[in-house]
TIFISE-398786 format. One record per residue (C-alpha): residue in three letters; x, y, z. Coordinates in steps of 0.001 Angstrom, whole numbers, padded with zeros to 6 digits, always signed. Layout:
N
ALAXYZ
...
END
This chain:
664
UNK+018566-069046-146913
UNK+016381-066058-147253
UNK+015868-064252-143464
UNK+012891-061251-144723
UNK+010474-063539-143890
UNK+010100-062168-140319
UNK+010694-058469-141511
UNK+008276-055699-140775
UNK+009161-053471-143806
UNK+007198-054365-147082
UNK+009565-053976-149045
UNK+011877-056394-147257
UNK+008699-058723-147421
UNK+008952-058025-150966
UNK+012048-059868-151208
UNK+010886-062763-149075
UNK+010276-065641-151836
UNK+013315-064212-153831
UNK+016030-067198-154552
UNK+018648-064567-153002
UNK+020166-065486-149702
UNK+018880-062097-148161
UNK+020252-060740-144682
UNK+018555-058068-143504
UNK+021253-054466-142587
UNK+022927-055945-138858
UNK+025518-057256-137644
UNK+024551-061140-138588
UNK+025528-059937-142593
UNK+028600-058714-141355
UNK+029686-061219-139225
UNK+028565-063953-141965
UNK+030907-061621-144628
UNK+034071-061519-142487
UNK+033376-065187-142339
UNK+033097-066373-145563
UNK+035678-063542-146128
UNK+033569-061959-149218
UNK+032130-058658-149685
UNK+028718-057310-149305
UNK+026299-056272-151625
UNK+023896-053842-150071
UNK+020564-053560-152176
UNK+018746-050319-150712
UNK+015335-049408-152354
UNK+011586-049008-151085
UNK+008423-050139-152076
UNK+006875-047845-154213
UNK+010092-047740-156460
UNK+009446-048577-160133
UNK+012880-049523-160871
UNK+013491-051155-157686
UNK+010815-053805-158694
UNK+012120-053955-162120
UNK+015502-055273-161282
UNK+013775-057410-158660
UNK+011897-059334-161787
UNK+014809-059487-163594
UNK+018097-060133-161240
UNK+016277-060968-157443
UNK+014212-063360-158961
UNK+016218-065191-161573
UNK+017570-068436-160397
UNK+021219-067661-162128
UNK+021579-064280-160759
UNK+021183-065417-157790
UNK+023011-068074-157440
UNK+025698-065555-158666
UNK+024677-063444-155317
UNK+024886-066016-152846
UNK+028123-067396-154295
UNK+030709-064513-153669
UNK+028642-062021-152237
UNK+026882-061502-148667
UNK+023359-060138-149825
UNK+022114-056958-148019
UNK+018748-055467-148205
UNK+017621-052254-146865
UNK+014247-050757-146850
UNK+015707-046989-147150
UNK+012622-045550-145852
UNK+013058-047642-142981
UNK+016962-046993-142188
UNK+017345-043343-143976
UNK+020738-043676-142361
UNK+022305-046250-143807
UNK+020184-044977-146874
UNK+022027-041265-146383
UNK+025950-042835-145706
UNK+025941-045209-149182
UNK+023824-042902-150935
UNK+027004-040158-150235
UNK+029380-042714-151309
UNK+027201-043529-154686
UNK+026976-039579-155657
UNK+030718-039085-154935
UNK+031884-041923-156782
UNK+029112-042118-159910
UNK+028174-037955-160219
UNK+024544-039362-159601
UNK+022493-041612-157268
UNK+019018-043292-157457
UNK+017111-046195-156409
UNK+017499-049107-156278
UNK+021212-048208-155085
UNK+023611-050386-155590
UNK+027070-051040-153186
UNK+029560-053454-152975
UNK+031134-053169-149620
UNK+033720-054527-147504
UNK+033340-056571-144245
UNK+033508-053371-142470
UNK+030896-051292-144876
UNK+033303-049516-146483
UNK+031384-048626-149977
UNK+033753-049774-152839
UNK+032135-049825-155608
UNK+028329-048726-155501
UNK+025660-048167-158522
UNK+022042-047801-159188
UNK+019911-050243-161439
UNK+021342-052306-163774
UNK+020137-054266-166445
UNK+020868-058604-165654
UNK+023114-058492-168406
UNK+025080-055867-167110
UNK+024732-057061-163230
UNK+025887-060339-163449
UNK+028742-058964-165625
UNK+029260-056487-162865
UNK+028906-059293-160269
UNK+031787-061401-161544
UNK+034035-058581-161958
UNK+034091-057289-158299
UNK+034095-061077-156891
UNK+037593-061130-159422
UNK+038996-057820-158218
UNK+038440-059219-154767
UNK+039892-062465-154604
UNK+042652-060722-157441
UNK+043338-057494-156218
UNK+042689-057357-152629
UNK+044792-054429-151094
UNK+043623-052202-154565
UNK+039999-053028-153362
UNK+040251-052199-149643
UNK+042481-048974-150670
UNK+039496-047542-152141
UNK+037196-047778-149815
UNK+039427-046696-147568
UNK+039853-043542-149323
UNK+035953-042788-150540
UNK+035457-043249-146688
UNK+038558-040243-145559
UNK+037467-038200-148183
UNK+033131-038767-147302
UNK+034543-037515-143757
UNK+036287-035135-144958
UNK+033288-033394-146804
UNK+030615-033818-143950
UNK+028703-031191-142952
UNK+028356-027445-144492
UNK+030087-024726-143345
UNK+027433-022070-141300
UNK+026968-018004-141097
UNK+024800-016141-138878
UNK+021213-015803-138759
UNK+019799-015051-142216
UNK+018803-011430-142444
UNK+015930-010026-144761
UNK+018748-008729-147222
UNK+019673-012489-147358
UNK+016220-013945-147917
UNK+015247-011527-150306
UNK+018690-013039-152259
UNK+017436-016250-152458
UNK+014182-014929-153864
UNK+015947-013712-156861
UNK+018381-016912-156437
UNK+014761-018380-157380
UNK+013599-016564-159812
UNK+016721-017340-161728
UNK+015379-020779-162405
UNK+012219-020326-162510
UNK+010112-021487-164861
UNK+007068-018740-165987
UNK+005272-020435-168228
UNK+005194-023817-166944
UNK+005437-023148-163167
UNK+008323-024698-161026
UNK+012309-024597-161011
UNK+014157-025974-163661
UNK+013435-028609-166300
UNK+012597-032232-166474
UNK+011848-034104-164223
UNK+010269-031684-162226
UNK+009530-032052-158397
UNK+006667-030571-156368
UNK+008834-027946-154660
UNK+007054-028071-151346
UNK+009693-026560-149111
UNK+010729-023789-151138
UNK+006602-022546-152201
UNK+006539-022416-147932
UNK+009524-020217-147957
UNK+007824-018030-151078
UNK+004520-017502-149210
UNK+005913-016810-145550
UNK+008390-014343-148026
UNK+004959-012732-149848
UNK+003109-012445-146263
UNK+006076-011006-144555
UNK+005282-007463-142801
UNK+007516-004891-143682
UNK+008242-001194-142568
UNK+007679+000265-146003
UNK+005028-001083-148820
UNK+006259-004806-150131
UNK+007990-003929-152779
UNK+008785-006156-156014
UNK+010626-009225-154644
UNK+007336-009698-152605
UNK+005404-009491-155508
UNK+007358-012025-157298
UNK+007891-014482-155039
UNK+003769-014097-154942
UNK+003893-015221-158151
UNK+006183-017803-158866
UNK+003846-019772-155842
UNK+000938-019230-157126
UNK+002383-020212-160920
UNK+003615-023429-159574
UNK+000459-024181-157611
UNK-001660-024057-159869
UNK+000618-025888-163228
UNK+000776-028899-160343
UNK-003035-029265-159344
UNK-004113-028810-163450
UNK-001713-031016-164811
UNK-001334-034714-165131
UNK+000957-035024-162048
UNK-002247-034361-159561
UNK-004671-036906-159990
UNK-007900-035154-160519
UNK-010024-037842-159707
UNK-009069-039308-156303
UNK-006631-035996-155126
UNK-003494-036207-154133
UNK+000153-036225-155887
UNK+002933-038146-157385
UNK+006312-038259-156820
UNK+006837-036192-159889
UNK+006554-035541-163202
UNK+009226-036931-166486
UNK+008331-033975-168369
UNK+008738-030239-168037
UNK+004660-029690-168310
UNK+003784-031431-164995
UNK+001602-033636-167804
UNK+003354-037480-167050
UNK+003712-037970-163684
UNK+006098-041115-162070
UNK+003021-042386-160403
UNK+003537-043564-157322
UNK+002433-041329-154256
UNK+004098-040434-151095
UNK+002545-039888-147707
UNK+005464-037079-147350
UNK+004627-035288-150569
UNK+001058-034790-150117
UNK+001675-033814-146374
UNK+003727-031158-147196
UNK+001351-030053-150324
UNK-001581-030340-148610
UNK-000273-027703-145853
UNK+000851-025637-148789
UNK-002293-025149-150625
UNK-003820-024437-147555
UNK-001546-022129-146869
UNK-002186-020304-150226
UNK-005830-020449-149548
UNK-005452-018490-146442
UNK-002926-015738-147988
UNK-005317-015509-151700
UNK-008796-017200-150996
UNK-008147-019038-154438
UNK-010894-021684-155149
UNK-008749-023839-156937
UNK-006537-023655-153597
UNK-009375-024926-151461
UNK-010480-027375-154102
UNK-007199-029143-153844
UNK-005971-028666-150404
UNK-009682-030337-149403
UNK-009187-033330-151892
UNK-005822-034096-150921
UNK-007048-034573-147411
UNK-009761-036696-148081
UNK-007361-038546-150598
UNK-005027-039097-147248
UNK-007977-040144-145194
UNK-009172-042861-148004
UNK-006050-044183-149378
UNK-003459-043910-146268
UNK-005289-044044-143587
UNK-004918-047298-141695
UNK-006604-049056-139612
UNK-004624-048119-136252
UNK-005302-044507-137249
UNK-001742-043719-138065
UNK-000746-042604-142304
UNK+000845-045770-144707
UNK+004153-044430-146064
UNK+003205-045001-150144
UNK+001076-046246-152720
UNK+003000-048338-155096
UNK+003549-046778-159662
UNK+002276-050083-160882
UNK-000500-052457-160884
UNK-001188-055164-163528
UNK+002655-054966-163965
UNK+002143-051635-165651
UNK+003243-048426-164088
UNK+000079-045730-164091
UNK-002237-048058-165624
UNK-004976-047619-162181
UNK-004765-043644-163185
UNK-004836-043516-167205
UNK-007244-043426-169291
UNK-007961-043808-173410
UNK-010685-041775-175489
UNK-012647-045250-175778
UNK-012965-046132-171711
UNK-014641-042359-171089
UNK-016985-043088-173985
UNK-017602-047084-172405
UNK-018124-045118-168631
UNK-019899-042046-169749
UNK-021711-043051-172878
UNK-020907-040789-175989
UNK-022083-037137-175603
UNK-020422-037045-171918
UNK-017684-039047-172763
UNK-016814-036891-176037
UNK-017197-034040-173387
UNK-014901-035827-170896
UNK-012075-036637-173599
UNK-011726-032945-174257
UNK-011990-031743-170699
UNK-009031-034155-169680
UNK-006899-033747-172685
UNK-007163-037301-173193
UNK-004859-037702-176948
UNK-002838-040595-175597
UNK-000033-039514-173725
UNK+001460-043228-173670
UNK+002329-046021-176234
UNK-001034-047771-176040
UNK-003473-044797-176225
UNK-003979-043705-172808
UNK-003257-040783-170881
UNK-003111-039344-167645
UNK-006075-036460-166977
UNK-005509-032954-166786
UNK-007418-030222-166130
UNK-006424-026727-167682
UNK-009551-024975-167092
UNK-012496-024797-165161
UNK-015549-026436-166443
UNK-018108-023820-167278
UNK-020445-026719-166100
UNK-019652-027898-162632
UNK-022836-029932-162093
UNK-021797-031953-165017
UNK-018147-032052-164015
UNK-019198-033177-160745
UNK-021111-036342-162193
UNK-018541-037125-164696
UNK-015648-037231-161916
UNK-018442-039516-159717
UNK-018834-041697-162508
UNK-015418-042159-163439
UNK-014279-042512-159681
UNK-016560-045328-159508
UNK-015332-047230-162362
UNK-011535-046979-161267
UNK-012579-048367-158349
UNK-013404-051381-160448
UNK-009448-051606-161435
UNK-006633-053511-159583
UNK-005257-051227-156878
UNK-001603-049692-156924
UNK-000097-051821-153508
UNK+000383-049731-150650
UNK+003339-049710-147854
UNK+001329-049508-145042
UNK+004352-048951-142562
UNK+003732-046299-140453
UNK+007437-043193-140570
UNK+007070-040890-137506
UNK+008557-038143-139684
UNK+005793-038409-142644
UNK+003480-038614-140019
UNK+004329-035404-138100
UNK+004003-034303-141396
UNK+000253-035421-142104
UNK-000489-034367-138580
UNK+000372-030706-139117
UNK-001089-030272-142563
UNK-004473-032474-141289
UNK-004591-029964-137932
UNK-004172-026766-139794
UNK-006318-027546-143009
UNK-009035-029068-140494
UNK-009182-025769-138585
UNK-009437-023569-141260
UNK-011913-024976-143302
UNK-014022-026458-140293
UNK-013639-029743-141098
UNK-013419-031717-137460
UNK-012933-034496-138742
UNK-009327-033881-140539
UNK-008744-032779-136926
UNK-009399-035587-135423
UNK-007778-037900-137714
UNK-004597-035549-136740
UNK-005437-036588-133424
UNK-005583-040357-134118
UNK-002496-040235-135613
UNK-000605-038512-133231
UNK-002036-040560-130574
UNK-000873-044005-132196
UNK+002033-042437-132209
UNK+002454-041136-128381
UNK+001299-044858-127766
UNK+003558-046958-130208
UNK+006226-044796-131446
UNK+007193-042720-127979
UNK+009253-044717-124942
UNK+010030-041669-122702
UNK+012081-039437-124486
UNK+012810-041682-127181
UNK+011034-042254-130486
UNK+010825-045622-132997
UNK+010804-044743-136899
UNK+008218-047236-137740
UNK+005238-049328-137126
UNK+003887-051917-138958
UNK+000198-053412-138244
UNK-000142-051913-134410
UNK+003280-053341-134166
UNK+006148-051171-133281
UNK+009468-051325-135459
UNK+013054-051743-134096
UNK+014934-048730-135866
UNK+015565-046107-133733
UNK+013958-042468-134786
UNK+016265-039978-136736
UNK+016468-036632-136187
UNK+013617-035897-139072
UNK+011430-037876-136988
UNK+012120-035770-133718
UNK+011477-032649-135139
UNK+008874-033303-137669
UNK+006582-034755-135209
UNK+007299-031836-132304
UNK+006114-029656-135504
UNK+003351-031995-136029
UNK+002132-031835-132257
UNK+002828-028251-131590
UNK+000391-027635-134761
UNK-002081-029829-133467
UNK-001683-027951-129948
UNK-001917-024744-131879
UNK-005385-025952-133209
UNK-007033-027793-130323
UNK-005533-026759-127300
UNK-005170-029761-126028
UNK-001472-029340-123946
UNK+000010-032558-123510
UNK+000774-032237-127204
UNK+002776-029621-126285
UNK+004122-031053-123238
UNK+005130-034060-125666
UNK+006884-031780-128158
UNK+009223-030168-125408
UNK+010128-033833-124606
UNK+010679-034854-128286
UNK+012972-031078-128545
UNK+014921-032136-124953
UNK+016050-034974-126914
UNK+016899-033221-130346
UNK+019118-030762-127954
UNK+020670-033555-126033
UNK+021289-036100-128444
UNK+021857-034614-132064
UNK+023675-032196-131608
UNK+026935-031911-132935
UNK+028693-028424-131016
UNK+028852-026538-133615
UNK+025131-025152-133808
UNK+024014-027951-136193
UNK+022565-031582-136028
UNK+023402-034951-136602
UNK+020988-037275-138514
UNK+021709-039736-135784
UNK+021436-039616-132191
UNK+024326-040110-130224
UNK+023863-043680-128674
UNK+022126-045110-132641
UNK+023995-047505-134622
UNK+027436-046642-135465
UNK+027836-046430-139488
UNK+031580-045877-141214
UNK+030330-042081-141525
UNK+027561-040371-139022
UNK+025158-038461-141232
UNK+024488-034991-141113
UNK+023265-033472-144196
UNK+021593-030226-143508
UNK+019809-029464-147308
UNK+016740-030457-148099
UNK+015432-033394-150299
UNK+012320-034557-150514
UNK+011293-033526-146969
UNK+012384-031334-144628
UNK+015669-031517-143711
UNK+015846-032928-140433
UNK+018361-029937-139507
UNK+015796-026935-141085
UNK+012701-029207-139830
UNK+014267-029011-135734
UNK+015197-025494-136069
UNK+011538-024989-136923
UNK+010045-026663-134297
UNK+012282-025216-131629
UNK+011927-021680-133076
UNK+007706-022262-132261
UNK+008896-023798-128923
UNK+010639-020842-128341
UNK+007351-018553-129257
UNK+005979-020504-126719
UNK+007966-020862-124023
UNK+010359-017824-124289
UNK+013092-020148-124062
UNK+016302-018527-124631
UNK+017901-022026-125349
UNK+015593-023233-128351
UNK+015496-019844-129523
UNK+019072-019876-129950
UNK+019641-023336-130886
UNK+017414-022785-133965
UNK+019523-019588-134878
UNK+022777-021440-134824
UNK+021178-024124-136953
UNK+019613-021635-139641
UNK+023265-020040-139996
UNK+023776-022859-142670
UNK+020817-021200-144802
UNK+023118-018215-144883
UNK+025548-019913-146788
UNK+022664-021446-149193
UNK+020735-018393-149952
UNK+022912-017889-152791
UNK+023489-020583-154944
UNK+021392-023034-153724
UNK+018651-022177-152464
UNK+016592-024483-153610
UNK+017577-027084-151729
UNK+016888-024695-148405
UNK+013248-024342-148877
UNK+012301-025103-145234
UNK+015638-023698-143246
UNK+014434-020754-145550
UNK+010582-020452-144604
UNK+011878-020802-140492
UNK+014502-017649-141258
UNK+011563-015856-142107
UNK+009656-016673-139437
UNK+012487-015972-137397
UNK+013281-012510-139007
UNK+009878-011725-138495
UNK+009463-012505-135024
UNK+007789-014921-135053
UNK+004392-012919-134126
UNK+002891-014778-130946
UNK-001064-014732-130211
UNK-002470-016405-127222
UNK-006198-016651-127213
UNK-007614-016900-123772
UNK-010875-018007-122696
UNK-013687-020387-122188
UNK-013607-023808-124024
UNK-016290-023482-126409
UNK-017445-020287-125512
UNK-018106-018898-129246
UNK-015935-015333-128887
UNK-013139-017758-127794
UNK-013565-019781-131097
UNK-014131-016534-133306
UNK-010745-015253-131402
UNK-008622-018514-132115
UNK-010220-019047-135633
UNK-008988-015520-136345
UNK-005733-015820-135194
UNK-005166-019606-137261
UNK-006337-017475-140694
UNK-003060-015073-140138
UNK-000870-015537-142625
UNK+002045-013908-140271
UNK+005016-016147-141508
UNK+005812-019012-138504
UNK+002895-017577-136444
UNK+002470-019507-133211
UNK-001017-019990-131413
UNK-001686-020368-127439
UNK-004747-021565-126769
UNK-006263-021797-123253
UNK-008477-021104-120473
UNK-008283-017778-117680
UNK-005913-019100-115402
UNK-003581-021649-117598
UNK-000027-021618-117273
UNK+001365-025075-118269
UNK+002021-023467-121567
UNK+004195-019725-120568
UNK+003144-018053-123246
UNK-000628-018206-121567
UNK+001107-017542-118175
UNK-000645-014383-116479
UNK-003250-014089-119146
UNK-006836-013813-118342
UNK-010263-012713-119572
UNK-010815-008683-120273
UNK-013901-007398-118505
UNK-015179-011101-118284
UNK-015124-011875-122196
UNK-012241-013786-124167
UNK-009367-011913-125289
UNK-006580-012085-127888
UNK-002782-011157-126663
UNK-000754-010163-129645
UNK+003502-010566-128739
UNK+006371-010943-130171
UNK+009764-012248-128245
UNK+006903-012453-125299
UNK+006546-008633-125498
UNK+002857-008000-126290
UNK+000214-005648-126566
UNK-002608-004361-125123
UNK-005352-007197-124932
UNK-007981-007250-127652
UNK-011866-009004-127802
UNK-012939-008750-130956
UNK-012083-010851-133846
UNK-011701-007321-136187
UNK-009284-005878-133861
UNK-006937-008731-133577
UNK-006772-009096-137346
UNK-005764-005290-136956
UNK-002972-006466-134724
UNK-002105-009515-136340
UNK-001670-007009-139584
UNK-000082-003665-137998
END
C-alpha cells in the first residue's frame, strides 16, 4: 500500500500513484522493517530534480521494479527539501562511502538507519540488479552487512564537525581573496569549471571585501575582489543560465560558459542573487545590475508568489517530458513570433545556433541592444508567446529558510529602488510566516496551501528568517519584526548550540537521527551556522548585546580555518567576518514617520555599502529597539546617529553629511 497520498510535500505527492509500497521517513517504516526483518531503502530527492523524475519513470513506476521494492525492501521516501536532516545524515554517509553524492540519493539501511550501502540514480537495469544483490547479502551475510553500517556510522561521528580558530582578522580575509582568485575564472566569470554554480555567498563576501573601509587607500586585493564580482555578475545575467525573458536563474549551468543552464529554478538561488545584484547596484550604479536585480523580483512576484503571500520552493526542468523545452527556442519559432526582419534580428541578438539536439537553444544576451525600443517589443512579444507553452510544475511548499531569504532580498531591493510594492510582498511573506510557521519560540519548516507542515524548523530556518525580519525592520521600521527576530535568536542560542561556539543543524528536543548534523560550510544556501552568526552579529548592532555578539564570534572561528583552502565553500561565514572586522557600522535614523528629511535620512543610510551595516529606524522617544534608546530629534528636525560597538558620533541632519560619516 502506498501512504503519500495524505502527504503535504509535492514531491511525496509525486510518488502517490507509484506501484511502490511507499512509507513516508517515521517511525511506522521502521517499525514495519524490524518487522518484516528487511532493510530499508530510503529514496531522498525533491521536486524540481531532473533525475529524480527520471528514475521515477523508469524504476517507481514499473510494475516489476516494484514489486522487487516491496518484496525485500521497506520503501522510504523523503522530500529532502522538506527533512534537510535526514537529507544532511545519508547524504554524509553517500559522499563517504561513493567519493560523490547527488539526487535522487540512494540508501539501503538497516532497521535502525544505519546507511549500508547508499547510491545516487541508477539506471532499472542496474537497480533491480542492485536490488537483488543487497536483499542476498542480507538474508546471506547478515553480521558482514550490519558490520558496515556499524562502522560508516563510528567513523560519520567521528568526522562531525570542523575544527574552529578565532575571529577572522583582515590578514585572514584578505587570504581567502587570493584563495579566490586562485580559481577564478577571468574570462568566463566564476570559480572553477563545469558545471558552474551561481556563487551567491562568496560574490557577498567579495563586495562587503571591495566596500570595506580601510586606514590606508584599498589597495590591490580590493581591487580584485572588485573584479572577479563584477566578472561573474555580469557572465551569469548575459548568458543562457539567466533567463532573459521572464528573469530569474537556474540551478546552474553544464558548461563552463554559463550558456546551458540545468533549468529548473530555486526560490533560494534567486533570493540570494537578487540581494546580490542589488547589492552591486548600490556599490557601482551598473545598469545591467539594476536591470536584473529588478527582473528577478518581479520574476519572484509572478512565478513564486502564492496565493497565501508566502514564496513556492521551485519551478520544476521539464515540461512536455523535456527538460528546458518552456525556455528554448529555434531560429524558425523567432521568425513564426516576430515575422522575418525582427525575427532574423532576434536570432542574432540571442545567439540562437541550436545549442541542443533538435535545433533549439537557450537565449543569451552578450551585448546591449543599440536599439532598446525594439528590444523591448521583441522580449514583449516573445514573453507572450511562451506564455502560450505548457508550464514547468512548481513546488508550491512554502521553506521558512528560502523565505527569510526572499524576504531580505525583496525588503532591501524594494527600498532602494522605491519599489513599495517588493516591500510589501516582504511583508506578506513574513507575515504568513509569523502566522503559520511561528508557535512561540518555535518555528515549522513548511507550509503547504495555508496549511502548516509537521517538520520541525532547522537551524537555517532560525537564522535565515531573523536575517529576513531584521532586514525588513531595517527597511520599514516596523519593530515587532525585530522583536520576532530576538525570539527566533533566543532559540538558536538555547537550542542549537553545541558548547563549543558552533551549531547544530538540529535543535535539541528534534528527531533523533543515527548522527546529529552539524555541517558548518556552505552549499547552496547559507550555512545555517554562517547564516545565525549573521543574524546575531546585526542583533548585536542592535541591541549591544554582549552575548550575540560573542556567540557569532565563536561561530565565525570555523571561517578561520576555511579561509585557506576552502574558501569557497565559506562565502557567507566570510561576508559576516567582514562585517564583523569592520564593525559593523551602526546608523539609527530618528524622526517623524513620513516626515520627508526622515525618509531622505533612512534612504541614505540603506544606499551605504558599509559591509553588514545595520539600520535603526524610529521615532523621538523609541526605545524598544536599544540602539534608538536616548536618541531624539536635533534642533526639532530628524537626525542620523552614526556608531559603531554603540559608540557614536555627533548627530547629523542632512543626508550629505551622513554619507560623509557613513564614508569617513
Amino acid at each position: 500500500m502506498n501512504r503519500l497520498k495524505d502527504a503535504t510535500s509535492p514531491y511525496l505527492l509525486q510518488h502517490a500513484d507509484n506501484p511502490v509500497d511507499w512509507f513516508a521517513w517515521g517511525e511506522e517504516a521502521f517499525a514495519e522493517a524490524r518487522r518484516r526483518d528487511v532493510p530499508l531503502l530510503i529514496s531522498v530527492g525533491y521536486s524540481a530534480c531532473h533525475w529524480c523524475h527520471v528514475m521515477a519513470h523508469e524504476s517507481f513506476e514499473d510494475g516489476g521494479t516494484a514489486a522487487l521494492m516491496n518484496e525485500r525492501f521497506v520503501n522510504v521516501k523523503v522530500d529532502r527539501e522538506e527533512r534537510p536532516d535526514v537529507d544532511a545524515v545519508y547524504m554524509a554517509a553517500t559522499q563517504a562511502m561513493t567519493g560523490q553524492g547527488g539526487w535522487p540519493m540512494t540508501v539501503f539501511a538497516t532497521p535502525q538507519g544505519h546507511p549500508f550501502y547508499t547510491g545516487t540514480y541508477f539506471p532499472r537495469a542496474q537497480f533491480q540488479r542492485l536490488l537483488t544483490g543487497v536483499s542476498n547479502a542480507w538474508n546471506g551475510d547478515r553480521e558482514a552487512v550490519l558490520e558496515q553500517g556499524s562502522k560508516i556510522v563510528e567513523a560519520l561521528n567521528e568526522q562531525a564537525g570542523l575544527p574552529s580558530g578565532p575571529l577572522p582578522a583582515q590578514d585572514t580575509l584578505a587570504r581567502a581573496v587570493h584563495t579566490l582568485n586562485g580559481s577564478f575564472d577571468p574570462v568566463r566569470g566564476g570559480f572553477g569549471g563545469a558545471p558552474k554554480f551561481p556563487p551567491s555567498m562568496v560574490l557577498e563576501f567579495l563586495l562587503r571585501y571591495g566596500a570595506a573601509p580601510r586606514a590606508e587607500e584599498p589597495g590591490a586585493d580590493a581591487a580584485t575582489a572588485m573584479t572577479m564580482a563584477a566578472r561573474t555578475l555580469e557572465a551569469m545575467a548575459r548568458g543562457g543560465i539567466y533567463d532573459q525573458l521572464g528573469g530569474g536563474f537556474a540551478r546552474y549551468s553544464v558548461d563552463a560558459d554559463w550558456v546551458v543552464p540545468h533549468f529548473e529554478k530555486m526560490l533560494y538561488d534567486n533570493a540570494l542573487l537578487l540581494r546580490v545584484y542589488t547589492h552591486w547596484w548600490r556599490a557601482t550604479g551598473s545598469a545591467l545590475a539594476r536591470r536584473v536585480a529588478l527582473e528577478t523580483a518581479s520574476f519572484l512576484l509572478a512565478e513564486l508568489r502564492t496565493p497565501e503571500g508566502g514564496f513556492a520552493s521551485a519551478l520544476d526542468a521539464d515540461s512536455e517530458g523535456v527538460e528546458g523545452r518552456f525556455y528554448a527556442w529555434t531560429p524558425e519559432e523567432l521568425h513564426e513570433v516576430l515575422g522575418e526582419e525582427d525575427g532574423a534580428w532576434a536570432v542574432d541578438l540571442f545567439e540562437v545556433t541550436g545549442t541542443f539536439e533538435h535545433g533549439a537553444s537557450v537565449l543569451q544576451l552578450l551585448s546591449d541592444p543599440e536599439d532598446p525600443e525594439r528590444f523591448a517589443r521583441v522580449r514583449a512579444a516573445l514573453l507572450a508567446a511562451r506564455a502560450h507553452r505548457v508550464r514547468p510544475g512548481r513546488d508550491d511548499k512554502v521553506v521558512a529558510a528560502w523565505n527569510g531569504l526572499a524576504i531580505a532580498a525583496l525588503a532591501e531591493t524594494g527600498a532602494l529602488f522605491d519599489r513599495p510594492d517588493l516591500v510589501e510582498a516582504a511583508g506578506a511573506a513574513a507575515t504568513l510566516l509569523e502566522e503559520l510557521h511561528m508557535d512561540g519560540d518555535r518555528l515549522l519548516r513548511t507550509s503547504r496551501d495555508g496549511r502548516a507542515g509537521t517538520n520541525a524548523g532547522v537551524l537555517e530556518d532560525y537564522a535565515d528568517l531573523a536575517e529576513g525580519l531584521l532586514t525588513l525592520y531595517g527597511v520599514t521600521g516596523q519593530v515587532r519584526w525585530f522583536h520576532r527576530a530576538g525570539a527566533l535568536l533566543e532559540s538558536v542560542l538555547d537550542r542549537f548550540a553545541d558548547g563549543s561556539g558552533g551549531f547544530f543543524d538540529t535543535a535539541d528536543d528534534s528527531e533523533r537521527l543515527f548522527q546529529r548534523p552539524r555541517d558548518p560550510t556552505d552549499n547552496a544556501t547559507p550555512s545555517g551556522q554562517f547564516a545565525a552568526a549573521g543574524a546575531l552579529l546585526s542583533y548585536a548592532a542592535l541591541t549591544g548585546s554582549a552575548r550575540h555578539r560573542e556567540a557569532a564570534e565563536a561561530a565565525l572561528g570555523t571561517v578561520t580555518v576555511l579561509a585557506d583552502k576552502h574558501a569557497r565553500f565559506a562565502g557567507w561565514g566570510l561576508a559576516v567576518a567582514q562585517a564583523a572586522v569592520s564593525g559593523p557600522i551602526e546608523a539609527a535614523i530618528v524622526g517623524p514617520a513620513g516626515d520627508p528629511a526622515t525618509s531622505a535620512l533612512h534612504r541614505t543610510a540603506l544606499l551605504s555599502s558599509a559591509p553588514g551595516l545595520v539600520v535603526a529606524l524610529g521615532e523621538p522617544g523609541s526605545a524598544e529597539v536599544p540602539l534608538l534608546s536616548g536618541r531624539g530629534l536635533v534642533d526639532g528636525v530628524p537626525a542620523a546617529y552614526v556608531c559603531r560597538g554603540f559608540a557614536c558620533r555627533m548627530p547629523v541632519t542632512t543626508p550629505e553629511a551622513l554619507r560623509a560619516e557613513l564614508t569617513s
